[in-house]
N, CA, C and O atoms as CSV, one atom per row, in Angstrom:
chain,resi,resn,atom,element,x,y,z
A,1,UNK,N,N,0.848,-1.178,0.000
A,1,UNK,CA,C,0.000,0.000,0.000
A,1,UNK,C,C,0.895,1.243,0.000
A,1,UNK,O,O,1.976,1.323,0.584
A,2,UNK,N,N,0.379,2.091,-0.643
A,2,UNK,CA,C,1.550,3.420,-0.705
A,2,UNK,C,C,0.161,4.553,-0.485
A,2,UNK,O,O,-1.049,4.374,-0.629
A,3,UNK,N,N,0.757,5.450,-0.180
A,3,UNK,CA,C,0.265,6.573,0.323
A,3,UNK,C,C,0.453,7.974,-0.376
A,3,UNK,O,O,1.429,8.542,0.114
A,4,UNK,N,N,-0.107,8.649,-1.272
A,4,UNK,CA,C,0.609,9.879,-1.622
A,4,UNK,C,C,0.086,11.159,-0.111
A,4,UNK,O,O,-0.765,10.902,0.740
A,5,UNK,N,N,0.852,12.375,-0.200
A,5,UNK,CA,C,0.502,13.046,1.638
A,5,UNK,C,C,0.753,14.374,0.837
A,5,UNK,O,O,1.325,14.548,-0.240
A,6,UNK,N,N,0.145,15.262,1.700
A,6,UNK,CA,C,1.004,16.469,1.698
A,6,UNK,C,C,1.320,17.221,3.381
A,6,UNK,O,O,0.695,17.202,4.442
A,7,UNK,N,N,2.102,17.597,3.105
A,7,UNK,CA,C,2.076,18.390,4.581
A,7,UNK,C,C,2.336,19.665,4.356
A,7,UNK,O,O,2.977,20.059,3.382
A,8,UNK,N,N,1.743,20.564,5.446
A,8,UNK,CA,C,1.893,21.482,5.736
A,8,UNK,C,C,3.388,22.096,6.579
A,8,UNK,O,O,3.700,21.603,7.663
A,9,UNK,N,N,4.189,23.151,5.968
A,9,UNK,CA,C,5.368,23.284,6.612
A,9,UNK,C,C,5.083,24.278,7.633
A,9,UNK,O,O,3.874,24.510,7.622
A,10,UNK,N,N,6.007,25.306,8.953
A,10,UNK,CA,C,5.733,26.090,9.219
A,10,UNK,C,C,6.197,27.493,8.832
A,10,UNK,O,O,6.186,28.485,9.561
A,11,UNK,N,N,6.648,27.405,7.439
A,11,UNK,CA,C,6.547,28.401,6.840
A,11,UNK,C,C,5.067,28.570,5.624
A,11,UNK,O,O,4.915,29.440,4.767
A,12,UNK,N,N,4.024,27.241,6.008
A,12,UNK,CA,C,3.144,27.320,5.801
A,12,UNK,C,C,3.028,27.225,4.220
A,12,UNK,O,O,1.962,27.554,3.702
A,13,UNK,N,N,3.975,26.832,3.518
A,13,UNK,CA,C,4.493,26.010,2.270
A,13,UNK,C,C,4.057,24.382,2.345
A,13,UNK,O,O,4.054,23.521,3.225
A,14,UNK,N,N,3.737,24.444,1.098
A,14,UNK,CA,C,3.095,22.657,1.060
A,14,UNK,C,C,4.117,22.241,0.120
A,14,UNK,O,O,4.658,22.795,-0.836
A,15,UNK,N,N,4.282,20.501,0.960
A,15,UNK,CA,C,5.103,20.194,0.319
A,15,UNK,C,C,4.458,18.441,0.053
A,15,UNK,O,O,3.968,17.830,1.003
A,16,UNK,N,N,4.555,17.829,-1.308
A,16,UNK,CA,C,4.109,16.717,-1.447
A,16,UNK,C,C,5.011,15.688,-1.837
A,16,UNK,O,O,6.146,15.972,-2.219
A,17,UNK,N,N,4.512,14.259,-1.758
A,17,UNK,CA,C,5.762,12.954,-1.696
A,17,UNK,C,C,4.724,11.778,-1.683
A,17,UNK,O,O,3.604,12.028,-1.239
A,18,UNK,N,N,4.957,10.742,-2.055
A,18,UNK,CA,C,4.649,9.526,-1.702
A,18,UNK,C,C,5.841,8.374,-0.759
A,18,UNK,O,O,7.061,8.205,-0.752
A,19,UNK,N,N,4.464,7.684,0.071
A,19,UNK,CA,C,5.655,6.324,1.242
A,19,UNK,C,C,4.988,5.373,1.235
A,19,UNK,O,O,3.905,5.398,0.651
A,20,UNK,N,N,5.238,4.748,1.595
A,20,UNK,CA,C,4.665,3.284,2.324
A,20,UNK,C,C,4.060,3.448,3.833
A,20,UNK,O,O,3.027,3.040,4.364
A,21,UNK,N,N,4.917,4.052,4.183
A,21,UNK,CA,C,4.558,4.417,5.889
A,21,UNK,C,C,4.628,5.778,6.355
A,21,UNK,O,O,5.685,6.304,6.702
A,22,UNK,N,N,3.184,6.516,6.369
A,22,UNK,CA,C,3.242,8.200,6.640
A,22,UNK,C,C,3.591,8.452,8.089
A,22,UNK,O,O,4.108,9.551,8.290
A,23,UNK,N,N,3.452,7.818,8.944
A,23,UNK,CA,C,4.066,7.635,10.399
A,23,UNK,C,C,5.462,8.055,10.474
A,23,UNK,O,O,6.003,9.061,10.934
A,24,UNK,N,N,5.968,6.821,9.793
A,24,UNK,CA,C,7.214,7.265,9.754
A,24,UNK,C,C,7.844,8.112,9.096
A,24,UNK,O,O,8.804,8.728,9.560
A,25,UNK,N,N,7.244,8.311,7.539
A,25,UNK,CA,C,7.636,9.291,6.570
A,25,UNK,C,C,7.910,10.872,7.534
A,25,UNK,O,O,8.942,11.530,7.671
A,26,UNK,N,N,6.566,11.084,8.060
A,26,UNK,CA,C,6.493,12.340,8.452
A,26,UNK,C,C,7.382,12.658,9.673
A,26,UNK,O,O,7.852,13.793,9.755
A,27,UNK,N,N,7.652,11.730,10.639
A,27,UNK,CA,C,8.907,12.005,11.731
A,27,UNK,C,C,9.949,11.690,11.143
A,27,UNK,O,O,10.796,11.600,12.031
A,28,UNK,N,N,10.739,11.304,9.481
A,28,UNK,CA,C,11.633,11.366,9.270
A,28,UNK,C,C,11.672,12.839,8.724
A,28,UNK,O,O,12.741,13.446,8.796
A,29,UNK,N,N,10.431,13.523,8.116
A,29,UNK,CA,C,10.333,15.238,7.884
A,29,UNK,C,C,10.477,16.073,9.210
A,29,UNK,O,O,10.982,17.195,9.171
A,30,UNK,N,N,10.108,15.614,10.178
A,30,UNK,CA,C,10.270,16.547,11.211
A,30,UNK,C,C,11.304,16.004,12.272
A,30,UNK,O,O,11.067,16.188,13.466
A,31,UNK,N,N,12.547,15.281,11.833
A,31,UNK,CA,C,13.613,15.420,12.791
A,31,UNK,C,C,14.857,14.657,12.468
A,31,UNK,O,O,15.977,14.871,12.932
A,32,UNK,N,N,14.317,13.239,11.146
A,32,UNK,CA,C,15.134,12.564,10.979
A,32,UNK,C,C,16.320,12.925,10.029
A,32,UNK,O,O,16.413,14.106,9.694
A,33,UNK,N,N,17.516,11.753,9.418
A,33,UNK,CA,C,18.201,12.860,8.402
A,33,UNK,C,C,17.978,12.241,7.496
A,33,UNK,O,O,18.968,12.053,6.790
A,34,UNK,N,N,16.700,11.620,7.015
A,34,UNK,CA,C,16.359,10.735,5.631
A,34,UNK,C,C,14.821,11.662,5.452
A,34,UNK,O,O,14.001,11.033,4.784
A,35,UNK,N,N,14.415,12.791,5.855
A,35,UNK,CA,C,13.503,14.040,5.623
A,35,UNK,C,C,14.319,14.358,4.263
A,35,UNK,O,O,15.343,13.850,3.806
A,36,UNK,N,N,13.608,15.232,3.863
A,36,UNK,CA,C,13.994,16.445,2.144
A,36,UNK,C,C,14.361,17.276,2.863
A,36,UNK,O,O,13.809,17.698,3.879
A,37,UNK,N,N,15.804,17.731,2.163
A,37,UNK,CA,C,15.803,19.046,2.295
A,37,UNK,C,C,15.271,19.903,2.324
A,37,UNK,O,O,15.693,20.793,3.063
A,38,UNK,N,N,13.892,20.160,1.447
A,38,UNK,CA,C,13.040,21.436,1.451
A,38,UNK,C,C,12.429,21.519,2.777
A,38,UNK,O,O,12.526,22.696,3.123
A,39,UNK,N,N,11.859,20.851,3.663
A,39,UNK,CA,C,11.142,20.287,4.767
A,39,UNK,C,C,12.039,20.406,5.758
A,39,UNK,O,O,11.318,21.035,6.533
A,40,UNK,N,N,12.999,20.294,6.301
A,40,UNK,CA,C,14.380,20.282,6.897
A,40,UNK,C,C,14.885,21.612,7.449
A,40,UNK,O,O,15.616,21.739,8.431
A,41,UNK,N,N,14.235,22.897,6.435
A,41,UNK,CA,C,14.740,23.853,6.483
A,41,UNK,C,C,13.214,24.725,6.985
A,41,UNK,O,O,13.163,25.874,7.424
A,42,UNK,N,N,12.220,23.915,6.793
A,42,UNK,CA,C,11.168,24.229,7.468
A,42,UNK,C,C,10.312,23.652,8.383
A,42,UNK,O,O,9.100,23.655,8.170
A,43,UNK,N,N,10.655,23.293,9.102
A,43,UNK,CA,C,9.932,21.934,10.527
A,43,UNK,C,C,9.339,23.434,11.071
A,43,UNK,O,O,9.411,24.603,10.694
A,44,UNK,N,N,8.695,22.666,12.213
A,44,UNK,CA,C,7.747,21.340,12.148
A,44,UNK,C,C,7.374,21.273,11.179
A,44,UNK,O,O,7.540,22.374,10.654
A,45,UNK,N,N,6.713,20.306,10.221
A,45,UNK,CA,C,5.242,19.970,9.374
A,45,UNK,C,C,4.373,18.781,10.054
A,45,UNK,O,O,4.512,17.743,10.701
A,46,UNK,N,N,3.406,19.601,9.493
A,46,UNK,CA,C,2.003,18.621,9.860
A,46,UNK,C,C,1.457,17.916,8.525
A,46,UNK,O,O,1.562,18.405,7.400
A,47,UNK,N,N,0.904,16.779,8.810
A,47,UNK,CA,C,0.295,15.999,7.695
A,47,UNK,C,C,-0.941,16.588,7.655
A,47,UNK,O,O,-1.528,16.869,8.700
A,48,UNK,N,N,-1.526,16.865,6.293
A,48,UNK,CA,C,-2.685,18.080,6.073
A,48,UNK,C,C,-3.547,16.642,5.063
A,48,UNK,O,O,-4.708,16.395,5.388
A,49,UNK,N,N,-3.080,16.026,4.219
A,49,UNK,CA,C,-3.524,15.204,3.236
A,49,UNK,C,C,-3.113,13.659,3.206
A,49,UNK,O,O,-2.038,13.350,3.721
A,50,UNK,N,N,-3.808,12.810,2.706
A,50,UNK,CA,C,-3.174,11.889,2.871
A,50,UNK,C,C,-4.384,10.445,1.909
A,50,UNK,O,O,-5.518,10.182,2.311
A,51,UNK,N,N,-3.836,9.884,0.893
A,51,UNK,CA,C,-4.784,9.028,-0.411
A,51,UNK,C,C,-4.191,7.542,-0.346
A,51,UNK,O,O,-3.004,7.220,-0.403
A,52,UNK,N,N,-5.014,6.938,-0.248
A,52,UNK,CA,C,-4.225,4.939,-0.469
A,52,UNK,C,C,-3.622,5.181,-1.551
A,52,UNK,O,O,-3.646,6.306,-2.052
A,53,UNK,N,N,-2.900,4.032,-2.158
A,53,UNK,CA,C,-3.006,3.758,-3.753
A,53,UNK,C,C,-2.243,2.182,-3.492
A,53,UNK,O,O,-1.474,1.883,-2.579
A,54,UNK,N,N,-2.652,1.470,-4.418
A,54,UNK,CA,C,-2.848,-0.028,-4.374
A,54,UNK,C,C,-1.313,-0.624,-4.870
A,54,UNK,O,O,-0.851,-1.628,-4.328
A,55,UNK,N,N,-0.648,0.028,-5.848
A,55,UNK,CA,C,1.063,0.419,-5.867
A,55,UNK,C,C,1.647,1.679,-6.059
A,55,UNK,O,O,1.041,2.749,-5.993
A,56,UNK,N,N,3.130,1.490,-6.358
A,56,UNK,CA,C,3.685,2.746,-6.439
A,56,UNK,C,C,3.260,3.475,-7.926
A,56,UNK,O,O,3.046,4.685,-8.001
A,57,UNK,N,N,3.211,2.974,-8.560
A,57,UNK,CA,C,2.890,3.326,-9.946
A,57,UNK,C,C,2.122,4.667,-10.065
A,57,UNK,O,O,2.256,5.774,-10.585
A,58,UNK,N,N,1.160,3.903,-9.226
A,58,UNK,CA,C,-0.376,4.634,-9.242
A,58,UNK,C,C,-0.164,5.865,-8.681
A,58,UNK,O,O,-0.733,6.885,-9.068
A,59,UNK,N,N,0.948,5.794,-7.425
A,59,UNK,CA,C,0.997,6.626,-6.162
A,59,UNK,C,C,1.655,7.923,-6.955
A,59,UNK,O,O,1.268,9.090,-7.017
A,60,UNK,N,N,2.690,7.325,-7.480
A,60,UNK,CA,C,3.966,7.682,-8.153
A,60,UNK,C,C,2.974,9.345,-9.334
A,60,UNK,O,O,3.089,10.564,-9.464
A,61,UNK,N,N,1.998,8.054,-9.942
A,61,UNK,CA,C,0.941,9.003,-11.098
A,61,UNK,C,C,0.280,10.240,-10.383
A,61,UNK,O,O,0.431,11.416,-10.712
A,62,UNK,N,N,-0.258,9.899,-9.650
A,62,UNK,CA,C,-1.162,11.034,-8.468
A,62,UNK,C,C,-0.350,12.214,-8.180
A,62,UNK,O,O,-0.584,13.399,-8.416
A,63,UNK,N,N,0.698,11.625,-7.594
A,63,UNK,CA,C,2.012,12.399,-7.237
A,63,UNK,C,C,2.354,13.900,-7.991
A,63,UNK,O,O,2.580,15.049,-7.611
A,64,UNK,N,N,2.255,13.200,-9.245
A,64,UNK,CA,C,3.128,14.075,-10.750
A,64,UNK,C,C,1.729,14.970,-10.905
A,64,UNK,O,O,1.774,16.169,-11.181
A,65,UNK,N,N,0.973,14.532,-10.777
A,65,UNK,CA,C,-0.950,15.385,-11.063
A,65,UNK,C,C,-0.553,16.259,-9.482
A,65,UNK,O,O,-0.233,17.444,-9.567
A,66,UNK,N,N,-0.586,15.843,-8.630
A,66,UNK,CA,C,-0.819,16.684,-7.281
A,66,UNK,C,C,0.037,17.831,-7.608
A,66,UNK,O,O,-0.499,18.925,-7.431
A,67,UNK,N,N,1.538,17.834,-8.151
A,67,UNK,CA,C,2.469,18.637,-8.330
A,67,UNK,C,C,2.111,19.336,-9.449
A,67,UNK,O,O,2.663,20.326,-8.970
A,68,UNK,N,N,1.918,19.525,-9.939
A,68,UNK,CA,C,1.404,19.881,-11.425
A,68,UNK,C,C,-0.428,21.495,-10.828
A,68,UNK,O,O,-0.747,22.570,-11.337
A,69,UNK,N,N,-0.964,20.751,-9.714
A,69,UNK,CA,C,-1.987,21.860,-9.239
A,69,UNK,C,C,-1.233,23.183,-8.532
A,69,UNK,O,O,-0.160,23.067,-7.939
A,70,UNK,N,N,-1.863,24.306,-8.663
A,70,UNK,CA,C,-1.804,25.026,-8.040
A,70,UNK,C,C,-1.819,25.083,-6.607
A,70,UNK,O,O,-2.412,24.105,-6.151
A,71,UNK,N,N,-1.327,25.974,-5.605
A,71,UNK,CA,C,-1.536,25.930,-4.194
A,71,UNK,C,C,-3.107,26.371,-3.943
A,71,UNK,O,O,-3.754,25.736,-3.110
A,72,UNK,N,N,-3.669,27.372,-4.606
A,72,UNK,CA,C,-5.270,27.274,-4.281
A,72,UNK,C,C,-6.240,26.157,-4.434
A,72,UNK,O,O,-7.365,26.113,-3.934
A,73,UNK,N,N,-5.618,25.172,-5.256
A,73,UNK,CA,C,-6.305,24.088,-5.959
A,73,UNK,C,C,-5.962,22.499,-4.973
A,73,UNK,O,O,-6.697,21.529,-4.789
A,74,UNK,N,N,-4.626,22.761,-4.518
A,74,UNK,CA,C,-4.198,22.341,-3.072
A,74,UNK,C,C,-5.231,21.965,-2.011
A,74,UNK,O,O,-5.951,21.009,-1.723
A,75,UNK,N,N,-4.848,23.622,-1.419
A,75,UNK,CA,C,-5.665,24.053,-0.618
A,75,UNK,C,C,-7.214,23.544,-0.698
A,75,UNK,O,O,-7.850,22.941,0.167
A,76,UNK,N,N,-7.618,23.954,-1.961
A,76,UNK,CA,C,-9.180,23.056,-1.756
A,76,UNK,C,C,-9.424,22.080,-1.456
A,76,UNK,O,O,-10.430,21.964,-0.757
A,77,UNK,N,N,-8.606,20.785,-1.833
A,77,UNK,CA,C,-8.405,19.686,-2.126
A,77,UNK,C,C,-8.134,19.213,-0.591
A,77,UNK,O,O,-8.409,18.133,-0.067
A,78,UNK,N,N,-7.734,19.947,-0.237
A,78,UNK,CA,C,-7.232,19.461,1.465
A,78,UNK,C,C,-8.712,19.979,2.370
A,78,UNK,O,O,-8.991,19.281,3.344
A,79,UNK,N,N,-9.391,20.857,2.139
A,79,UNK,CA,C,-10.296,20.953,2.762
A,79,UNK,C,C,-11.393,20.056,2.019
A,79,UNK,O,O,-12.529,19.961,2.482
């Protein structure tokens, strides 16, 4: 099972990724040293979003579409 997420940074920048495990994904964004750089330079983040997908493929596809929206279009999407 893979997961595509987004989180919220506290510079209040969204930042998106796909894992296997958002548990862990997200405490490796907020402390570990296998986090992104972009995220790293902005902790805390909070997990704001978060979609199954049945493999990576799929996750991987969503991913490239999620990145591709606007932050208002984001934003909706999360509410």
């Amino acid at each position: 099972m893979y997961y595509l997420y987004i989180l919220e940074c506290a510079d209040k920048t969204l930042y998106t990724g796909i894992t296997t495990d958002l548990k862990r994904r997200v405490g490796e964004h907020n402390g570990g040293k296998l986090g992104a750089k972009y995220t790293a330079a902005r902790r805390p983040v909070k997990l704001v979003y978060s979609k199954k997908f049945k493999g990576r493929s799929l996750a991987s596809q969503a991913e490239a579409e999620m990145k591709k929206l606007s932050r208002a279009e984001k934003l909706k999407l999360i509410k």
